[in-house]
C-alpha positions as CSV (number, residue, x, y, z in Angstrom):
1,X,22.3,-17.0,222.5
2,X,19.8,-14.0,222.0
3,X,18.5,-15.7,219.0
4,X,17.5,-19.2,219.7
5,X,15.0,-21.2,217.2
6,X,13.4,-24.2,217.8
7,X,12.3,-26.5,214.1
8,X,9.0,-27.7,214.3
9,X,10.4,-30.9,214.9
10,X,12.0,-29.8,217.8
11,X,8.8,-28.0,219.0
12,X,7.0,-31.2,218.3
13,X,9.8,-33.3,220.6
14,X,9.5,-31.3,223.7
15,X,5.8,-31.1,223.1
16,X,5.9,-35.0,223.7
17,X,7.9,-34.4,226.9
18,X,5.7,-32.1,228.1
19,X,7.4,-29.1,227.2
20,X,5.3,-25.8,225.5
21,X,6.6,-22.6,224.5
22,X,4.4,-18.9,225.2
23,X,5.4,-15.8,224.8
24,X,9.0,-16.5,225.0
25,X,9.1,-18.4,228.3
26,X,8.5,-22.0,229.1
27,X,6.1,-24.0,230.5
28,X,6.3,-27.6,231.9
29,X,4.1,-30.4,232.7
30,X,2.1,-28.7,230.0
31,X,-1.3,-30.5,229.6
32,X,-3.1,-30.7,226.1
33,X,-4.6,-27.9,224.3
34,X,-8.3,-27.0,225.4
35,X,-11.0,-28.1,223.5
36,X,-13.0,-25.2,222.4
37,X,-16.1,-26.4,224.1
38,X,-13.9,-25.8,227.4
39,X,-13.1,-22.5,226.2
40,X,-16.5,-21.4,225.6
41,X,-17.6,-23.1,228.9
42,X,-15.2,-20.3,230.5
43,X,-16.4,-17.6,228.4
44,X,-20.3,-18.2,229.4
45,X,-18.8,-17.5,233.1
46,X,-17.4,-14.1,232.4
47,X,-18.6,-10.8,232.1
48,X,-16.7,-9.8,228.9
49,X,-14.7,-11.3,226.1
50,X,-11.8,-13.7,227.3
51,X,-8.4,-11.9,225.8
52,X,-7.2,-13.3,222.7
53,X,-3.5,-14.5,224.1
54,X,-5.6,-16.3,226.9
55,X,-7.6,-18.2,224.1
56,X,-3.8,-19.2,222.2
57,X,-2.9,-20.1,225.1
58,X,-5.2,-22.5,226.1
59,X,-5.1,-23.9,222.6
60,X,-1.6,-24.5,223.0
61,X,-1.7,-26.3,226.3
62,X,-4.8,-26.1,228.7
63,X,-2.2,-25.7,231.6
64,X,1.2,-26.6,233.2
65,X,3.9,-25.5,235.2
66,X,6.1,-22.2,235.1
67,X,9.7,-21.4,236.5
68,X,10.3,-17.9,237.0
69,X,10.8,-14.7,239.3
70,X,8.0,-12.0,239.6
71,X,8.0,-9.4,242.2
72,X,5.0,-6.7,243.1
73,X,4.9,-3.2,244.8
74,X,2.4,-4.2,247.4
75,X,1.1,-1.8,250.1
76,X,4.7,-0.7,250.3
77,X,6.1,-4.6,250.5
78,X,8.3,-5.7,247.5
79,X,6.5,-8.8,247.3
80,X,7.9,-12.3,245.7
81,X,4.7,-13.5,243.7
82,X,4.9,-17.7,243.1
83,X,3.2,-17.8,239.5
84,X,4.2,-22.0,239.3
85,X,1.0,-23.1,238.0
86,X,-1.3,-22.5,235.1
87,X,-4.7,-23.9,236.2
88,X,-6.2,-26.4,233.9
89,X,-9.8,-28.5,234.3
90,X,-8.8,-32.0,235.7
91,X,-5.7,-30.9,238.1
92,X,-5.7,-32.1,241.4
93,X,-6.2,-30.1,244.8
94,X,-5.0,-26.7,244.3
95,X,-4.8,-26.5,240.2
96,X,-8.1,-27.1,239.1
97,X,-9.5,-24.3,236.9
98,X,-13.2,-24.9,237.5
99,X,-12.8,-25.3,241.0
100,X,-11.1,-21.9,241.2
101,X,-13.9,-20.7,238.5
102,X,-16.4,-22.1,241.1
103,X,-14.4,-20.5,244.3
104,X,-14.7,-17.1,242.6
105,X,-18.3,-17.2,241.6
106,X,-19.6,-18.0,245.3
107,X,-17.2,-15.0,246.7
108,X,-18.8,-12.7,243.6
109,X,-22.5,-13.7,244.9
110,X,-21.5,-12.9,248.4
111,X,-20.1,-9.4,247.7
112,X,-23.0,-9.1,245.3
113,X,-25.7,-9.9,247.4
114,X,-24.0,-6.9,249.9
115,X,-23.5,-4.8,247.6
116,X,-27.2,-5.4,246.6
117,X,-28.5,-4.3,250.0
118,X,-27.3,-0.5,249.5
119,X,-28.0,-0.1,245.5
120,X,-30.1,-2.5,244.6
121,X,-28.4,-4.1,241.7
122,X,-28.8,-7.5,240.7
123,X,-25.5,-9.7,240.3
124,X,-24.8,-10.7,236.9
125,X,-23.8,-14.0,237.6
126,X,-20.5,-13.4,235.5
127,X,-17.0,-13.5,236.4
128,X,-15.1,-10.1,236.3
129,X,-12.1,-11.5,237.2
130,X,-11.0,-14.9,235.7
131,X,-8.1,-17.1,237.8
132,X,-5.8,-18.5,235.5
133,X,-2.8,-19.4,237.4
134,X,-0.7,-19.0,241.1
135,X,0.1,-21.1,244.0
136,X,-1.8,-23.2,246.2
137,X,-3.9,-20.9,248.0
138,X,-1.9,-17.7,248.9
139,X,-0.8,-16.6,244.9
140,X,-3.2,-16.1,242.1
141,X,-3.2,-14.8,238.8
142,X,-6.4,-13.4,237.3
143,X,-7.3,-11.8,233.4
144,X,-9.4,-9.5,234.1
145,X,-12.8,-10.0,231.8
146,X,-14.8,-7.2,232.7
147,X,-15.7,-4.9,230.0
148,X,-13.9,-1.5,230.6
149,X,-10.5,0.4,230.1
150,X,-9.2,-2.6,232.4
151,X,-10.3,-5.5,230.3
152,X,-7.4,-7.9,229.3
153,X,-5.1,-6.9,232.4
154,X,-3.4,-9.2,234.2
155,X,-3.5,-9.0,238.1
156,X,-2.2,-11.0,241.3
157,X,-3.7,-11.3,244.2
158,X,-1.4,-12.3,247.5
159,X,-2.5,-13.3,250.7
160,X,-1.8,-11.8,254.0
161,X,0.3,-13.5,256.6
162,X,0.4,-14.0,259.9
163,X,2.1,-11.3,262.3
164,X,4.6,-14.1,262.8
165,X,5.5,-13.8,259.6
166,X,8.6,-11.3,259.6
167,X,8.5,-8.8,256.8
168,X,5.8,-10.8,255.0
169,X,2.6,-9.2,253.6
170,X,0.2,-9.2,256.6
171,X,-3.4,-8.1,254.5
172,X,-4.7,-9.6,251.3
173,X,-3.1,-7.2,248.6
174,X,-3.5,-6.8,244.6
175,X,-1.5,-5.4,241.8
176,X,-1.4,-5.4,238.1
177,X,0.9,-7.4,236.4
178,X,0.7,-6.1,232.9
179,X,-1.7,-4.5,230.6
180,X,-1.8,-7.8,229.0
181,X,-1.2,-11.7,229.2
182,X,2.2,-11.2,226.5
183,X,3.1,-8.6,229.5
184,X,2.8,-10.4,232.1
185,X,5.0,-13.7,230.1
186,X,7.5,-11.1,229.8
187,X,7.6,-10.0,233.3
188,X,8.3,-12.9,234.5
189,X,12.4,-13.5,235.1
190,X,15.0,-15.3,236.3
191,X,17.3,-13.4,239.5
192,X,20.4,-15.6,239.0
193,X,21.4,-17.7,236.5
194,X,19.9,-21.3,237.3
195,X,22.9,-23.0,236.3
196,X,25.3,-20.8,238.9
197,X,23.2,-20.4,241.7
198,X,24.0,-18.3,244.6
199,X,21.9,-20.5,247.3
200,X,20.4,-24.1,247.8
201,X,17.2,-22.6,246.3
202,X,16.7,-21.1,243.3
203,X,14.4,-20.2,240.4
204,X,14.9,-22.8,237.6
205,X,15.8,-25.4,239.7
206,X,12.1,-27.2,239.5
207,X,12.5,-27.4,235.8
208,X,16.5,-28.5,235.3
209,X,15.4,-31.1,238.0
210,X,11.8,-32.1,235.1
211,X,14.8,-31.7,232.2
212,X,16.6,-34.1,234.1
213,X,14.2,-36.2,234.6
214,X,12.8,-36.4,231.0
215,X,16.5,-37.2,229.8
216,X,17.2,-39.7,232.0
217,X,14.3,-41.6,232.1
218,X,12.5,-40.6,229.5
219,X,15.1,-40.4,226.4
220,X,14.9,-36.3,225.8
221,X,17.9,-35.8,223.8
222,X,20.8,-34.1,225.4
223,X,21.5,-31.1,222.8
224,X,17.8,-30.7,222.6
225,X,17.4,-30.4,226.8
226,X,20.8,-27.8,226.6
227,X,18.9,-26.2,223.6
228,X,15.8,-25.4,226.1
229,X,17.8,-24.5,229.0
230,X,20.1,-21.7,227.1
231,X,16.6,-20.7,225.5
232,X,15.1,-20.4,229.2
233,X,18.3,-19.0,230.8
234,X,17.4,-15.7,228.5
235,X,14.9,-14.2,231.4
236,X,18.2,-13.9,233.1
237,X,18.3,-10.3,233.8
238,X,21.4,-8.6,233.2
239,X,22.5,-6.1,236.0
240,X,25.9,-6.6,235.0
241,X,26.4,-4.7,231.9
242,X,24.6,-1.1,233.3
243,X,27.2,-1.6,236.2
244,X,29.9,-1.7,233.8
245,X,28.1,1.5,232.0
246,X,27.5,3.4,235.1
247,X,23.5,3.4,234.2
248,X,22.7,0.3,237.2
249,X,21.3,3.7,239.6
250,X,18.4,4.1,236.8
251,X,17.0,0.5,236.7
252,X,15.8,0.0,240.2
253,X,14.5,-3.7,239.6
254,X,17.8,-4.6,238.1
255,X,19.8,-2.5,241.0
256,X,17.7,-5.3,242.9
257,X,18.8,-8.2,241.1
258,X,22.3,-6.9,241.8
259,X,22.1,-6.8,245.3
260,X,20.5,-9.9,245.7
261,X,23.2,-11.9,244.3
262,X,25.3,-9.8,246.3
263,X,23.8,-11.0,249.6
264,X,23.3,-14.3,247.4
265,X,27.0,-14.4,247.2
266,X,28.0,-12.7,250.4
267,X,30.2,-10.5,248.1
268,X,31.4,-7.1,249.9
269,X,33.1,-5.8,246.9
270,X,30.0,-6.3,245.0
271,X,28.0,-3.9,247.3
272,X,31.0,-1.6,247.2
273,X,30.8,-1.5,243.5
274,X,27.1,-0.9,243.6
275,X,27.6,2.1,246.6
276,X,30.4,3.5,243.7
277,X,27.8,3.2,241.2
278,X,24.9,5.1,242.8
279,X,22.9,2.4,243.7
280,X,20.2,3.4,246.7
281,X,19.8,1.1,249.7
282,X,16.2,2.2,250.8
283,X,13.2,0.5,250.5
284,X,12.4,-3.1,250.8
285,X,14.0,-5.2,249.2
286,X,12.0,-8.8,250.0
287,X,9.0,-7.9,251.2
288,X,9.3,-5.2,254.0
289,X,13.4,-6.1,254.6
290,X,16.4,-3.6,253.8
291,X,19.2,-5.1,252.5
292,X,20.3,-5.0,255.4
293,X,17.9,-7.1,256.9
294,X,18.3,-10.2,254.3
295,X,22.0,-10.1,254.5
296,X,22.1,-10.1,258.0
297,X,19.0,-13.2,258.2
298,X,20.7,-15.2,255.0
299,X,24.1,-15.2,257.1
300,X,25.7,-12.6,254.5
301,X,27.7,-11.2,256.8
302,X,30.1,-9.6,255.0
303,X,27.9,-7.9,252.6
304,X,25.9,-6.7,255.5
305,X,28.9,-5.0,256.9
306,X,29.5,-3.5,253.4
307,X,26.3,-2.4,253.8
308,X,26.2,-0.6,256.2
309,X,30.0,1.2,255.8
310,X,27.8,2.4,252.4
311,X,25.7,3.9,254.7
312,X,22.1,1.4,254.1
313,X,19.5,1.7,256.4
314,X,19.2,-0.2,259.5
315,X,15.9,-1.4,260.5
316,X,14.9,-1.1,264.3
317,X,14.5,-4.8,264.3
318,X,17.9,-5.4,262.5
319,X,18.7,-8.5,265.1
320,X,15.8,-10.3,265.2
321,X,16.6,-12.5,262.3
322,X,20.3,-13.4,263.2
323,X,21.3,-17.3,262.6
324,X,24.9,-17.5,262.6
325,X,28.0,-16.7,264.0
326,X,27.6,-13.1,263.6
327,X,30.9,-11.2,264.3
328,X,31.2,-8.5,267.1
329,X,32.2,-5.9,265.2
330,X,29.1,-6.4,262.7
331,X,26.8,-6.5,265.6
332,X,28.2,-3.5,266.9
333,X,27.7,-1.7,263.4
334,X,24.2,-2.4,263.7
335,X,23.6,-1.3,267.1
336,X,25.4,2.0,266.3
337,X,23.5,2.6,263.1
338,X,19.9,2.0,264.7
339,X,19.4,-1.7,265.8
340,X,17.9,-2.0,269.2
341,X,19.2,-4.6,271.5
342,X,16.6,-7.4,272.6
343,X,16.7,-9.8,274.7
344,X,15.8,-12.5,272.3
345,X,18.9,-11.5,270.2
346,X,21.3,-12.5,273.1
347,X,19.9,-15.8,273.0
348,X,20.0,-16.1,269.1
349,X,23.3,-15.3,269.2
350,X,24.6,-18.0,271.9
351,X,22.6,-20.3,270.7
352,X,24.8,-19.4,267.2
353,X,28.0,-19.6,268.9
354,X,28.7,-16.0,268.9
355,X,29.3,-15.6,272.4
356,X,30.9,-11.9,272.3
357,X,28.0,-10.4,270.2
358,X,25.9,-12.1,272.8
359,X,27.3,-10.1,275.8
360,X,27.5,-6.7,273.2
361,X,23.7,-7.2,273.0
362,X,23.2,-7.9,276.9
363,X,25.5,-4.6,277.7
364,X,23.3,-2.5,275.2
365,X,20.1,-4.0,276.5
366,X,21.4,-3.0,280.4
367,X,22.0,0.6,278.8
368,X,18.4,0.4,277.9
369,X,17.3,0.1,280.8
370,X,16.1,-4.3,280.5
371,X,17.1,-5.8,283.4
372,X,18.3,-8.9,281.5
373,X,19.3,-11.8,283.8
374,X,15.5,-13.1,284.5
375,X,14.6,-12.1,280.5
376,X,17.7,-14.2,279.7
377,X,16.7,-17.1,281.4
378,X,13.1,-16.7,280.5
379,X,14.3,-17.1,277.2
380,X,17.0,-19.1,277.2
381,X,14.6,-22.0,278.8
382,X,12.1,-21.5,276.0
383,X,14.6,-21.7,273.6
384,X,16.2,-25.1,275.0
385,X,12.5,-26.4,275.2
386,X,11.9,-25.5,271.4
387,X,15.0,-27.1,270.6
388,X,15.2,-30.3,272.6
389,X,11.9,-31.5,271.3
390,X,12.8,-30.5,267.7
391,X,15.7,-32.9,268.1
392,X,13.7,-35.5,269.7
393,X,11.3,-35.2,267.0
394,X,13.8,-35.7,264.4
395,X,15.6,-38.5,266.5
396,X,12.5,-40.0,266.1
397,X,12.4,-39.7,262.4
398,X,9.3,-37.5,262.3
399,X,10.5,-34.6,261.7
400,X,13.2,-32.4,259.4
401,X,15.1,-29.4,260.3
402,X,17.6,-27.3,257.9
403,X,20.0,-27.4,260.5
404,X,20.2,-31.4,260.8
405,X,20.6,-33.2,264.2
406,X,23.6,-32.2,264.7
407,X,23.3,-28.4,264.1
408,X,20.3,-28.6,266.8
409,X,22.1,-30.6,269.4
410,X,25.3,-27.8,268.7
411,X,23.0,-25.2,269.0
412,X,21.7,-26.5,272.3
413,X,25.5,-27.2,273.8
414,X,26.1,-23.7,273.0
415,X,23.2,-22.1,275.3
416,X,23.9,-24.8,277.7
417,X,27.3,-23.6,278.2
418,X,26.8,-19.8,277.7
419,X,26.7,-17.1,280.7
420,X,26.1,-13.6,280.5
């Protein structure tokens, strides 16, 4: 499976179904090559010579689509990174290389012309750092073309969040990818297996659902399409042999992989067999959230208590993110090992249907000194509010919801009924 080979025939099929291959990964939706007059175009815009794997690139498809995992340090987050999109001249809305090109020149004059106040230095009018890929507006992926120790990197840029945003990146943050555009290709992985997923939404499942597509309606040929996918399904990183050889503790980013397919999965032994293996718990694991954290937000309730019996950090904040029947004696774990009550848990938690780690939450807040009855209420009513007018909505047929009419309207029988 390690060894997969495409003929130039083959290569030449998925070429007419859209389908490129770069650096050992795959792109989709991928566009034409770019003719060398739009190549130079780009390299009149930038400060330095455009890398040489950028320039194969784009004269093996001027841009598509990409399927993959990539995760940053970022000012202490564990940031997800959505690469989807190479940029290409001609996309639409977000996609569109010279519009990016043109979006970075204006914010380069700007700084410039600040710069220029203190030092007196004319801009160039070049590009130091050229956008080549991301998503939509809050992921991009530059090549860095400035003439230094730095030239040919590969960077990303994320944008800061909201406060709302739990555990999301909250300030505009950079990192480097790789020291080049091969490196950055071959940081780019898959977390779980595309064709045994762990949850509803998963890395590979935008290109399976283009294979699809392309052999259904478009006459791709079966063996061919299975050919690609076993081909892509080799970014699949492999926590599962250094488990077996007791090395897991000494790959940290596979340790991660491990233990998000064993939240994935909700799969206590799993985080038992990482705890045996040496695997730490601290530090973020999805953006600023433990493990803890995710397990206990994605419903993993079992893992979470594993967790925690393997002694993993509880975050402060622990119950802000509960939606689900969470168990009493998980609850109380978490209170015990550092979660502090809040009122808005209490609600989460009858709104959920878990009743008992409702009134756990109400008797911890009391301890703490909240007098809870009028902060119940208070939100309790702007809960029901929130709720009856998302169901409305989507009685309407305006409007979705993950939890479906029925789920809301359950959710709104439970608080109706619930008493502290």
């Amino acid at each position: 499976m390690n060894d997969i080979r495409f003929t130039p025939d083959e290569l030449s099929t998925l070429r007419e179904h859209g389908i490129v291959l770069f650096a050992d990964r795959v792109i989709f939706d991928a566009q034409p090559p770019m003719p060398q007059q739009q190549i130079d175009a780009v390299q009149a815009q930038c400060a330095g010579a455009l890398p040489e794997a950028l320039r194969t690139l784009w004269q093996t498809t001027a841009g598509g689509r990409l399927d993959y995992d990539l995760s940053l340090d970022m000012n202490g987050n564990l940031e997800a990174i959505s690469w989807s999109e190479l940029f290409w001249n001609g996309s639409d809305g977000y996609h569109d290389l010279q519009g990016w090109i043109a979006h970075e020149l204006e914010l380069a004059q700007e700084a410039a012309q600040e710069a220029a106040k203190e030092s007196g230095t004319p801009w160039s009018g070049k590009l130091t750092h050229l956008p080549i890929g991301g998503f939509e507006y809050t992921d991009r992926i530059y090549a860095v073309v400035e003439p230094g120790a730095e030239q040919g990197q590969v960077v990303a840029w994320k944008k800061g969040l909201p406060p709302a945003w739990t555990h999301a990146l909250h300030e505009d943050s950079v990192n480097t990818v790789a020291t080049d555009l091969h490196g950055a290709f071959a940081a780019l992985h898959l977390d779980e297996d595309p064709l045994a997923p762990t949850s509803d939404y998963f890395s590979g499942q935008t290109l399976i659902e283009y294979l699809d597509d392309r052999h259904e309606d478009h006459g791709l040929d079966l063996d061919l399409m299975d050919k690609l996918v076993a081909f892509y399904s080799r970014a699949v990183v492999d926590w599962r042999t250094p488990l077996a050889e007791g090395t897991l503790r000494h790959h940290p980013s596979l340790a991660r992989a491990a233990l998000l397919h064993a939240t994935g999965a909700d799969d206590a032994e799993l985080v038992a067999s990482l705890a045996a293996a040496g695997v730490g718990f601290d530090g973020p694991m999805q953006g600023s959230a433990l493990a803890t954290d995710v397990a206990v937000s994605h419903g993993a309730y079992a893992a979470a208590a594993a967790l925690v019996r393997a002694g993993a950090p509880v975050a402060a904040d622990a119950l802000r993110n509960i939606d689900g029947q969470i168990s009493p004696e998980l609850t109380q774990a978490l209170l015990d090992n550092g979660a502090e009550p809040n009122v808005s848990a209490i609600v989460k938690c009858a709104a959920c249907g878990a009743p008992a780690s409702a009134h756990l939450i109400a008797e911890a807040c009391a301890k703490a000194g909240i007098d809870v009855p009028p902060a119940f209420i208070d939100e309790r009513d702007a809960m029901l509010l929130d709720l009856e007018d998302t169901l409305a909505r989507m009685q309407g047929g305006a409007y979705g919801h993950y939890l479906g009419q029925e789920g809301i309207a359950e959710r709104i029988e439970h608080l109706q009924a619930f008493r502290l």
